[in-house]
Short mmCIF file of the C-alpha atoms (twelve columns), coordinates in Angstrom:
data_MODEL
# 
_entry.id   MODEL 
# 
loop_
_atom_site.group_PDB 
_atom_site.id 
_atom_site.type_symbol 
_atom_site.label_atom_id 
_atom_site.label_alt_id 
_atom_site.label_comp_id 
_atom_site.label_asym_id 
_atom_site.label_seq_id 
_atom_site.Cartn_x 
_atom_site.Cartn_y 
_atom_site.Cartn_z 
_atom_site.pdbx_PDB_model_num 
ATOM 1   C CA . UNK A 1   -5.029  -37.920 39.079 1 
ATOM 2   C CA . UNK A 2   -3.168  -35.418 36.916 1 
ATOM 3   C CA . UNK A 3   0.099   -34.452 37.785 1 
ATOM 4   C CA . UNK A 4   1.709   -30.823 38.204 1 
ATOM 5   C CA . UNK A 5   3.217   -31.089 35.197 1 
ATOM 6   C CA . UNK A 6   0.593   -32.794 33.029 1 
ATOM 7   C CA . UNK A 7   -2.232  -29.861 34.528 1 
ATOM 8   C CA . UNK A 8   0.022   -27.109 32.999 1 
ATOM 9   C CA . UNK A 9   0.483   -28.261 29.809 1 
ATOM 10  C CA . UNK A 10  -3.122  -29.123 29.358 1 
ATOM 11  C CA . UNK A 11  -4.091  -25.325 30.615 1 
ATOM 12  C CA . UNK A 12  -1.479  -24.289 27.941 1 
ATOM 13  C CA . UNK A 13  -2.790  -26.309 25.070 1 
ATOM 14  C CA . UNK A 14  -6.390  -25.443 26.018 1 
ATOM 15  C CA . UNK A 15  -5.191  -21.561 25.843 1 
ATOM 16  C CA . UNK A 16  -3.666  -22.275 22.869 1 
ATOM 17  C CA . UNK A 17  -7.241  -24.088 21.705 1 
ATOM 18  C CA . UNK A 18  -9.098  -20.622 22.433 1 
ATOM 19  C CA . UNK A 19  -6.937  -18.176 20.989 1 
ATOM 20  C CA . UNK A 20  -6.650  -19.832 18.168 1 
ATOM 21  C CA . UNK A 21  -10.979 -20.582 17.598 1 
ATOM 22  C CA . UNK A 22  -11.133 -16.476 18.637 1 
ATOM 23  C CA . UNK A 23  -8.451  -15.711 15.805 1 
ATOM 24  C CA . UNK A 24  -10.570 -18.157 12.800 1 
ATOM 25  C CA . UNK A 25  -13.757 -17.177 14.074 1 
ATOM 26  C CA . UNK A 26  -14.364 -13.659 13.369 1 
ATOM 27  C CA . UNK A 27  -12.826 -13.875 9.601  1 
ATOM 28  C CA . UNK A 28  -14.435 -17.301 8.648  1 
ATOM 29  C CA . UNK A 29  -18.205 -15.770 9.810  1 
ATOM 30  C CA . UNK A 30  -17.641 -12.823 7.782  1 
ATOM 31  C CA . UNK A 31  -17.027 -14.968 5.025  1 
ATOM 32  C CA . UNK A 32  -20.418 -16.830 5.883  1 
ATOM 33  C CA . UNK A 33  -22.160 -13.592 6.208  1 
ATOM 34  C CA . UNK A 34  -20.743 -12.682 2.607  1 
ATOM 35  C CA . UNK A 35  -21.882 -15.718 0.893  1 
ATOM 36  C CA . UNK A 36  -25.231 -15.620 2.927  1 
ATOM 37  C CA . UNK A 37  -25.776 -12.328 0.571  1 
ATOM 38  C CA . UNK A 38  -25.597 -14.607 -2.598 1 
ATOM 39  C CA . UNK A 39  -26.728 -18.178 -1.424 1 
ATOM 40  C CA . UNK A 40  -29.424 -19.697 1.024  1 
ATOM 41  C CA . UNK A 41  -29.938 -22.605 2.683  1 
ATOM 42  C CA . UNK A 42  -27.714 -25.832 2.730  1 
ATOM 43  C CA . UNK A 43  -24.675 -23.798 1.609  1 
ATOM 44  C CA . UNK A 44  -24.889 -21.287 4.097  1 
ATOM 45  C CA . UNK A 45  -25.094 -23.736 6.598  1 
ATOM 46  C CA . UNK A 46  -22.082 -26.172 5.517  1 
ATOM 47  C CA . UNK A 47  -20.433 -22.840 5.636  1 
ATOM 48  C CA . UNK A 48  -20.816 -22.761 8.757  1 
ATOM 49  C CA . UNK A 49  -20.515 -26.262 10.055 1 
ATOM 50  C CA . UNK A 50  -16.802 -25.984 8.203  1 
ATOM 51  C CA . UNK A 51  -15.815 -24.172 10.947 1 
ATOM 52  C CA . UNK A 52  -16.948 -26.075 13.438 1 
ATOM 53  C CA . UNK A 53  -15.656 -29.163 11.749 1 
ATOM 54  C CA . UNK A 54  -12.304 -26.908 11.999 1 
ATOM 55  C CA . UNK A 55  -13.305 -26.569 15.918 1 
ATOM 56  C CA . UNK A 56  -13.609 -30.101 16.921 1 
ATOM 57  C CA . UNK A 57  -10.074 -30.650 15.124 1 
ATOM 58  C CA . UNK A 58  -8.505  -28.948 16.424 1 
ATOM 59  C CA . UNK A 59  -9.743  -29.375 19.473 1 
ATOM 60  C CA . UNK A 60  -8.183  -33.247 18.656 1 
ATOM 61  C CA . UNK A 61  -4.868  -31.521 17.179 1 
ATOM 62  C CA . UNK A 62  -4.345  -29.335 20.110 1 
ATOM 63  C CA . UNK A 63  -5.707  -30.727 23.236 1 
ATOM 64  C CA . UNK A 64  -6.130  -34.672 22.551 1 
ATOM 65  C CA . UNK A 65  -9.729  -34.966 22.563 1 
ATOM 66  C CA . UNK A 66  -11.005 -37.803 19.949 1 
ATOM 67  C CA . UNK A 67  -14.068 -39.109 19.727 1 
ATOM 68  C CA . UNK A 68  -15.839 -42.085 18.122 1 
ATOM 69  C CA . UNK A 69  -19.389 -42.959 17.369 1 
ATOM 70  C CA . UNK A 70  -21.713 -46.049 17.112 1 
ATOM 71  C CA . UNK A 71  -25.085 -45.630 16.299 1 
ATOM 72  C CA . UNK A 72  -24.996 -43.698 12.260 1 
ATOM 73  C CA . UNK A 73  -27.025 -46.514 11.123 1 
ATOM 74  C CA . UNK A 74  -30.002 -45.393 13.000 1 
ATOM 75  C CA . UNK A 75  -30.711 -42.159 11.688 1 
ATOM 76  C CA . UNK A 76  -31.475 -41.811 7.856  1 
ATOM 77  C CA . UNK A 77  -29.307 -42.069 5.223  1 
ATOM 78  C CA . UNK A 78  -27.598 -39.173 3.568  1 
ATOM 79  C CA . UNK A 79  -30.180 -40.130 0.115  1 
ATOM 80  C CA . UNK A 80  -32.882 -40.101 2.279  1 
ATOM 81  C CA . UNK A 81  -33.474 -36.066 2.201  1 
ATOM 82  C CA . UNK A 82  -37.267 -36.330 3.017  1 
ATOM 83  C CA . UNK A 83  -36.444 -38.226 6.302  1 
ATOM 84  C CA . UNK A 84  -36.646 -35.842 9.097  1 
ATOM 85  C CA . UNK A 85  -35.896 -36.817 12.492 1 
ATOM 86  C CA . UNK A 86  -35.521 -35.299 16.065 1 
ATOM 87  C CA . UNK A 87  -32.541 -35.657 17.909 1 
ATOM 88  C CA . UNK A 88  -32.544 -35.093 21.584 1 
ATOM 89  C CA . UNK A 89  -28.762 -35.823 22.849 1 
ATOM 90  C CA . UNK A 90  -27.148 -35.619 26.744 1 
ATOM 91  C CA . UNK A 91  -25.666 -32.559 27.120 1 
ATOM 92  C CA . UNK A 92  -22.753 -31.907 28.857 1 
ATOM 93  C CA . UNK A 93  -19.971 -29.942 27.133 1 
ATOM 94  C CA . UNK A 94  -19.868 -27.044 24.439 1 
ATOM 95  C CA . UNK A 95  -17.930 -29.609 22.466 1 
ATOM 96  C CA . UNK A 96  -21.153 -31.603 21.304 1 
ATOM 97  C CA . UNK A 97  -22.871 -28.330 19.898 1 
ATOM 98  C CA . UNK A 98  -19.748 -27.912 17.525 1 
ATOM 99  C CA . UNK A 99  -19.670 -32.052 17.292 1 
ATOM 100 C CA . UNK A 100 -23.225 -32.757 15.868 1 
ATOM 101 C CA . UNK A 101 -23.133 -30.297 12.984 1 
ATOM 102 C CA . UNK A 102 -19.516 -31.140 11.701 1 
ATOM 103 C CA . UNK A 103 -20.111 -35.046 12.059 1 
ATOM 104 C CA . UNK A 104 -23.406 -35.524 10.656 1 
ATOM 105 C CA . UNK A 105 -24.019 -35.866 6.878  1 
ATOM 106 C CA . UNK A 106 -27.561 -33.728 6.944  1 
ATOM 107 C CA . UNK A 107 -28.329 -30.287 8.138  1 
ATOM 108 C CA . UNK A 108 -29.166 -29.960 11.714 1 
ATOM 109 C CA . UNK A 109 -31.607 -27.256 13.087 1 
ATOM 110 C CA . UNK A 110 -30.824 -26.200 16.820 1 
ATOM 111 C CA . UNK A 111 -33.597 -25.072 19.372 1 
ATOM 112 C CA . UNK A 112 -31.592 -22.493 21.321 1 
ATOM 113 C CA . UNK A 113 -31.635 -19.234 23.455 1 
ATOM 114 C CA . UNK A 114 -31.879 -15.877 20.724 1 
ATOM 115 C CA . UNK A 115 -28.875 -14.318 23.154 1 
ATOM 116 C CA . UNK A 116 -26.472 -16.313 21.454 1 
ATOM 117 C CA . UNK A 117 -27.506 -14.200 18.004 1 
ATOM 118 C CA . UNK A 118 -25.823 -11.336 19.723 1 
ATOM 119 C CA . UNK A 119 -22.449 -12.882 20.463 1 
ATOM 120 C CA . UNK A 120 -19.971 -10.594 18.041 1 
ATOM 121 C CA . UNK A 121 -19.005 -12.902 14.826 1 
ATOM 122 C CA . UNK A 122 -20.479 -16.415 15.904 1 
ATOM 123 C CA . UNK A 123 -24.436 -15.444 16.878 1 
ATOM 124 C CA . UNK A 124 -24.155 -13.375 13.670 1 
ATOM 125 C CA . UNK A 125 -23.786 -15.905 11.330 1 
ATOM 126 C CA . UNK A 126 -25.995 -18.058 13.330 1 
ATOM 127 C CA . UNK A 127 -29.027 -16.157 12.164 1 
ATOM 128 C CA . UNK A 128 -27.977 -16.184 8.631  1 
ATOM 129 C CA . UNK A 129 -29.286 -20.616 9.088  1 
ATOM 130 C CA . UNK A 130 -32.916 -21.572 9.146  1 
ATOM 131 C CA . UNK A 131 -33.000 -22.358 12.730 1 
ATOM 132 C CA . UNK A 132 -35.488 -22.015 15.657 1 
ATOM 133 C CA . UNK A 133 -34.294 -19.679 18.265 1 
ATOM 134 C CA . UNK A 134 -36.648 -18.355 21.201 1 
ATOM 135 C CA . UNK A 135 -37.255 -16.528 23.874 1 
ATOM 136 C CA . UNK A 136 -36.948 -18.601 27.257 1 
ATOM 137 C CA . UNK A 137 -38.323 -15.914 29.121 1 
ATOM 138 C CA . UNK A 138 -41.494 -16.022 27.515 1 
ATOM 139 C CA . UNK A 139 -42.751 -19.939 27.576 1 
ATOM 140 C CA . UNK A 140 -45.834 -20.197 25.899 1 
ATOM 141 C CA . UNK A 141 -44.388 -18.149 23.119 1 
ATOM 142 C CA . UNK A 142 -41.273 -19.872 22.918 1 
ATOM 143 C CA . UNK A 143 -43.331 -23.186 22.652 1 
ATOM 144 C CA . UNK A 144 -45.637 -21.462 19.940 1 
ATOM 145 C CA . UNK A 145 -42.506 -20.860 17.858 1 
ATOM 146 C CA . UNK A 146 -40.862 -24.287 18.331 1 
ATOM 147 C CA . UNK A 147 -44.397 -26.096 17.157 1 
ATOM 148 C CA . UNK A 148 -44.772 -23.423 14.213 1 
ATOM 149 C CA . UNK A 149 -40.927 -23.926 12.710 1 
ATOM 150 C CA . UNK A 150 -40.920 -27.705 14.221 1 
ATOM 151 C CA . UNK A 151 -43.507 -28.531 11.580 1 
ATOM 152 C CA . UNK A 152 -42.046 -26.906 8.881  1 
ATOM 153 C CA . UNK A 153 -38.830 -27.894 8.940  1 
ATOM 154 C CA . UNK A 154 -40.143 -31.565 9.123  1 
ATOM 155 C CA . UNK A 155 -42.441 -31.437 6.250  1 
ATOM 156 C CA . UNK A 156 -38.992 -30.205 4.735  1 
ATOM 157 C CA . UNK A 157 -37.422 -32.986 5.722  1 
ATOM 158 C CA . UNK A 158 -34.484 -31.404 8.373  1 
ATOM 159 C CA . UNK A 159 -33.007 -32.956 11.567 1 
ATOM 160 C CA . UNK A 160 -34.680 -30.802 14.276 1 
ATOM 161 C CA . UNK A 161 -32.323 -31.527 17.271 1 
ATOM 162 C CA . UNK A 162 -33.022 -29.936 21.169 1 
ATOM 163 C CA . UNK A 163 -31.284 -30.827 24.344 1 
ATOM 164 C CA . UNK A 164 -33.882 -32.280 26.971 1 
ATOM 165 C CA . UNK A 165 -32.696 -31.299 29.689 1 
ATOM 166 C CA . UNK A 166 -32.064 -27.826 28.216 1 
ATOM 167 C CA . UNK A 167 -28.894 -26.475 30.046 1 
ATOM 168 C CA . UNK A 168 -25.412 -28.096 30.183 1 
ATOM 169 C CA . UNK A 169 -24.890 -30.787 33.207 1 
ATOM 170 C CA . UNK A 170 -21.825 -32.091 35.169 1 
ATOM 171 C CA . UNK A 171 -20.186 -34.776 34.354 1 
ATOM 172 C CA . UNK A 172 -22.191 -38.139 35.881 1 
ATOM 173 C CA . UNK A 173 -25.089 -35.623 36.892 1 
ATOM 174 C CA . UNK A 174 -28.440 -35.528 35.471 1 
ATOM 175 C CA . UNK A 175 -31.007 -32.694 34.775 1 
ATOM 176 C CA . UNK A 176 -34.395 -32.731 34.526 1 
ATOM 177 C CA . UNK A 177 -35.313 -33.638 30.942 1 
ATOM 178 C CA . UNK A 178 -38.355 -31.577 29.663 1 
ATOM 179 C CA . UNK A 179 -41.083 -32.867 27.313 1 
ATOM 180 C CA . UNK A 180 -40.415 -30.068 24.717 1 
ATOM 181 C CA . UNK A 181 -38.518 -32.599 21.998 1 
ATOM 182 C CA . UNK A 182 -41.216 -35.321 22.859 1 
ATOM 183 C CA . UNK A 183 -44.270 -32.752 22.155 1 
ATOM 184 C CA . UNK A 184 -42.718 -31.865 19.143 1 
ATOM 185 C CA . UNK A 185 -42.597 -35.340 17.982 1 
ATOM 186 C CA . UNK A 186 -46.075 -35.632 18.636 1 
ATOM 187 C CA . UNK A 187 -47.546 -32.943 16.831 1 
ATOM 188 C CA . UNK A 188 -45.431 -33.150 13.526 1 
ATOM 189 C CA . UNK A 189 -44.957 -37.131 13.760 1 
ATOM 190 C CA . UNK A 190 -41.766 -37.176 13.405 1 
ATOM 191 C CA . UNK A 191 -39.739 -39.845 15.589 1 
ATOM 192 C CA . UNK A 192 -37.033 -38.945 18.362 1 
ATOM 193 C CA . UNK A 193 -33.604 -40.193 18.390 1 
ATOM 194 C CA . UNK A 194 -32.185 -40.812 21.828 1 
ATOM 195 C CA . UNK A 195 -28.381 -39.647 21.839 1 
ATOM 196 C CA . UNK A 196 -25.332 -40.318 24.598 1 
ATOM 197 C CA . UNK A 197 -22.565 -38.179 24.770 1 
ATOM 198 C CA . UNK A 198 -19.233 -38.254 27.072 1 
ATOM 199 C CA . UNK A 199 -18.260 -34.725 26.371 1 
ATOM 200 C CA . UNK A 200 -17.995 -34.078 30.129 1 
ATOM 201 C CA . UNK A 201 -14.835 -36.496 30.004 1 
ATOM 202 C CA . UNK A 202 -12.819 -33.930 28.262 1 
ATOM 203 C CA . UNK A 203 -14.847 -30.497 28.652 1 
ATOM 204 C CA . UNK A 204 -16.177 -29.707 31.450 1 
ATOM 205 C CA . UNK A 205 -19.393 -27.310 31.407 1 
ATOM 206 C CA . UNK A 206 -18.529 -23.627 32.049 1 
ATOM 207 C CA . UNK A 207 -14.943 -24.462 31.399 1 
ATOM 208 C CA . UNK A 208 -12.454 -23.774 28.708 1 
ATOM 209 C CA . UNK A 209 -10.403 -26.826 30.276 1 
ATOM 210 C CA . UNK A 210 -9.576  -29.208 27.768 1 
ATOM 211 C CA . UNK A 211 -8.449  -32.252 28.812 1 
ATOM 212 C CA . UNK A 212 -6.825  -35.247 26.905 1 
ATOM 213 C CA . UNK A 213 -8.893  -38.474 26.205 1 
ATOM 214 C CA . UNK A 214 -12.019 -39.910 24.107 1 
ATOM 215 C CA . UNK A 215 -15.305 -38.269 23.371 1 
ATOM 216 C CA . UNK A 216 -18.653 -41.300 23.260 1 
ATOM 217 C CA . UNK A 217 -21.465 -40.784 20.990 1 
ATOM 218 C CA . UNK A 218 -24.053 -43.533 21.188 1 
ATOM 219 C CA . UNK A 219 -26.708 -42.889 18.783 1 
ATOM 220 C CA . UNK A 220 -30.005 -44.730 19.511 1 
ATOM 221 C CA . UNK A 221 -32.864 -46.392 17.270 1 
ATOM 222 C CA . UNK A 222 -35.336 -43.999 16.221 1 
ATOM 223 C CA . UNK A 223 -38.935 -43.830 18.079 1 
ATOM 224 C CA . UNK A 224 -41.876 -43.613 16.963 1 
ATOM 225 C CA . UNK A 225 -44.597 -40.947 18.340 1 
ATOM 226 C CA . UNK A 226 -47.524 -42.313 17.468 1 
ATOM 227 C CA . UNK A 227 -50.203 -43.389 19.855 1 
ATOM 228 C CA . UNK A 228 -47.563 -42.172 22.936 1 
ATOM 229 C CA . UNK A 229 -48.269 -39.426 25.233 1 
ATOM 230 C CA . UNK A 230 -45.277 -36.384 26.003 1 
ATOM 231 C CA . UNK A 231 -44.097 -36.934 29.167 1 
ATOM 232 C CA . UNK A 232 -44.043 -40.846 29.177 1 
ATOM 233 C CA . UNK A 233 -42.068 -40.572 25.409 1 
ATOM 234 C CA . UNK A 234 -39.527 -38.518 27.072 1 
ATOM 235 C CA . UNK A 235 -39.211 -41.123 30.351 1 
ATOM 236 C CA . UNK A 236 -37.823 -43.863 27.816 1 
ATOM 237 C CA . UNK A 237 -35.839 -41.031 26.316 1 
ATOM 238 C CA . UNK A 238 -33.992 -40.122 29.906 1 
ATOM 239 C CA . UNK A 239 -33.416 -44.334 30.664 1 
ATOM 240 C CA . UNK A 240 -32.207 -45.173 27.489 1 
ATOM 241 C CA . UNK A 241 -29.480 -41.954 27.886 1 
ATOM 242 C CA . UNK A 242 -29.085 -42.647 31.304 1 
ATOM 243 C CA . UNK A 243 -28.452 -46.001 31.134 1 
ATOM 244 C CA . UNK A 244 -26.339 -45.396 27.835 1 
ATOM 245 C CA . UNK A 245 -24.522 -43.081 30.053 1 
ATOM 246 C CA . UNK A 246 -23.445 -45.083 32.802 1 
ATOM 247 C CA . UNK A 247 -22.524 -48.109 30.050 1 
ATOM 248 C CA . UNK A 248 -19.948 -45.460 27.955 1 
ATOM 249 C CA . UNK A 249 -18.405 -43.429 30.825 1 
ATOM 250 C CA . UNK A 250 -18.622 -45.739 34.569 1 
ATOM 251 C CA . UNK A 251 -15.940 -43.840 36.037 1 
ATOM 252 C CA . UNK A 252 -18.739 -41.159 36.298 1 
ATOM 253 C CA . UNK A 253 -21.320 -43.171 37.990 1 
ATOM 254 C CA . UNK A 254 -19.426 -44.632 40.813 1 
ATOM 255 C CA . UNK A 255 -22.632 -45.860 42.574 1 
ATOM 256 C CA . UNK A 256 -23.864 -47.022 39.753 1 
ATOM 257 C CA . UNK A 257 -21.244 -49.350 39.178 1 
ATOM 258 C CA . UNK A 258 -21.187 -50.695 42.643 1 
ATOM 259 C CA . UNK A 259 -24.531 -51.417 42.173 1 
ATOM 260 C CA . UNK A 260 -23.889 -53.797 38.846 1 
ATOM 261 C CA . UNK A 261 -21.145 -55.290 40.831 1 
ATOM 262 C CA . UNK A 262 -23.402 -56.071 43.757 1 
ATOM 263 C CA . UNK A 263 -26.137 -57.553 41.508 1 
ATOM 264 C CA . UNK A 264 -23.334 -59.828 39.395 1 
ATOM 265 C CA . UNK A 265 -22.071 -61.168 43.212 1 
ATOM 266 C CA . UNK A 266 -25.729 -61.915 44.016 1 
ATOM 267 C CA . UNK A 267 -26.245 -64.117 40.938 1 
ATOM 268 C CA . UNK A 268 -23.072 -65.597 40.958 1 
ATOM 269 C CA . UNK A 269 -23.253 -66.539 44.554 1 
ATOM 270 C CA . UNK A 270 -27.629 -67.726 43.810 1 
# 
């Protein structure tokens, strides 16, 4: 447990953390919108992803939260443009949504909620990047527009990536992951890439807490669509993460753990 002392200066350094992404912010998407006016595509969105890169730093700089990553070797290489994938990661923390852009080596386009196009400086130069934003209200629209811009961003070759289970959860906790990703997958045949991600460890949804510590990203094999059906293609999604989960961060999954324990006394004792 944190002490006094050791609570304060994390609140400190976290303040610290947001006035200083609310001071870069508004300058460095003006600059994006500017060069949006002369360039498209990949260089308006490495524009963008610099400052995100600048995020997660300094969110390591300031507030002590590293990460580190296994997995890069299943998703394409950086030559192999024409490879598109679908990443469906754990979500748990803001930081991930600044993580995946700035660490991957090909451009990533998010399935998110149109509101955040109206948030002053950062939505704006959101909708300056090809990417698939919807209206949740509206369903069978929304779903319309994901399978419309789904396809053609795959036959382009991008990284479509979309949180299953949609909203941020608590740390240990898990929300129910839709089929959305999987369907996706299924009409444009394009395989999903099962992602982990300890975020939770060192920001907390709905919190501008930082605390000190590691970040996991476990990146899994790729899988293939073909011949599966939706929901069952998004049920080995969720146990892989899960599992994944529980393996990278078993302070979180208490009962979990007890339950490994048991099963290793059993056999040992059999």
């Amino acid at each position: 447990m944190a002490t006094p002392l050791a609570s304060l200066i994390a609140a400190l350094r976290s303040l610290l953390f947001v006035l200083w992404l609310t001071v870069t912010v508004a300058p460095w998407a003006t600059a994006v919108l500017l060069i949006s006016l002369f360039a498209k595509g990949d260089r308006v969105y490495w524009a963008c992803a610099g400052w995100l890169r600048l995020a997660i730093h300094s969110a390591r700089w300031i507030c002590g939260v590293q990460w580190r990553i296994q997995g890069m070797e299943n998703l394409p290489s950086q030559a192999a443009r024409r490879s598109a994938v679908i990443l469906l990661p754990k979500h748990q923390s803001t930081w991930e949504t600044f993580a995946f852009p700035a660490l991957m080596s090909h451009p990533l386009a998010y399935v998110f909620k149109r509101e955040l196009l109206y948030v002053p400086f950062f939505g704006w130069a959101m909708a300056r990047m090809d990417m698939i934003h919807i209206d949740r209200s509206k369903r069978a629209e929304a779903w319309a527009k994901v399978a419309e811009q789904g396809k053609r961003l795959a036959a382009q070759g991008n990284w479509v990536i979309m949180f299953p289970e949609g909203t941020r959860t608590a740390r240990g906790q898990k929300g129910e992951y839709k089929t959305g990703g999987t369907r996706l997958a299924i009409e444009t045949g394009v395989p999903v890439v099962p992602i982990a991600a300890t975020s939770g460890r060192c920001w907390p949804r709905k919190s501008f807490l930082l605390r000190p510590g590691v970040v996991d990203i476990s990146i899994g094999r790729p899988i293939a669509p073909q011949g599966r059906e939706a929901g069952e293609l998004m049920r080995e999604v969720e146990a892989w993460i899960e599992a994944e989960m529980q393996r990278l961060d078993p302070e979180a999954y208490p009962s979990a753990a007890a339950q490994g324990a048991a099963r290793s006394s059993a056999a040992l004792q059999a």
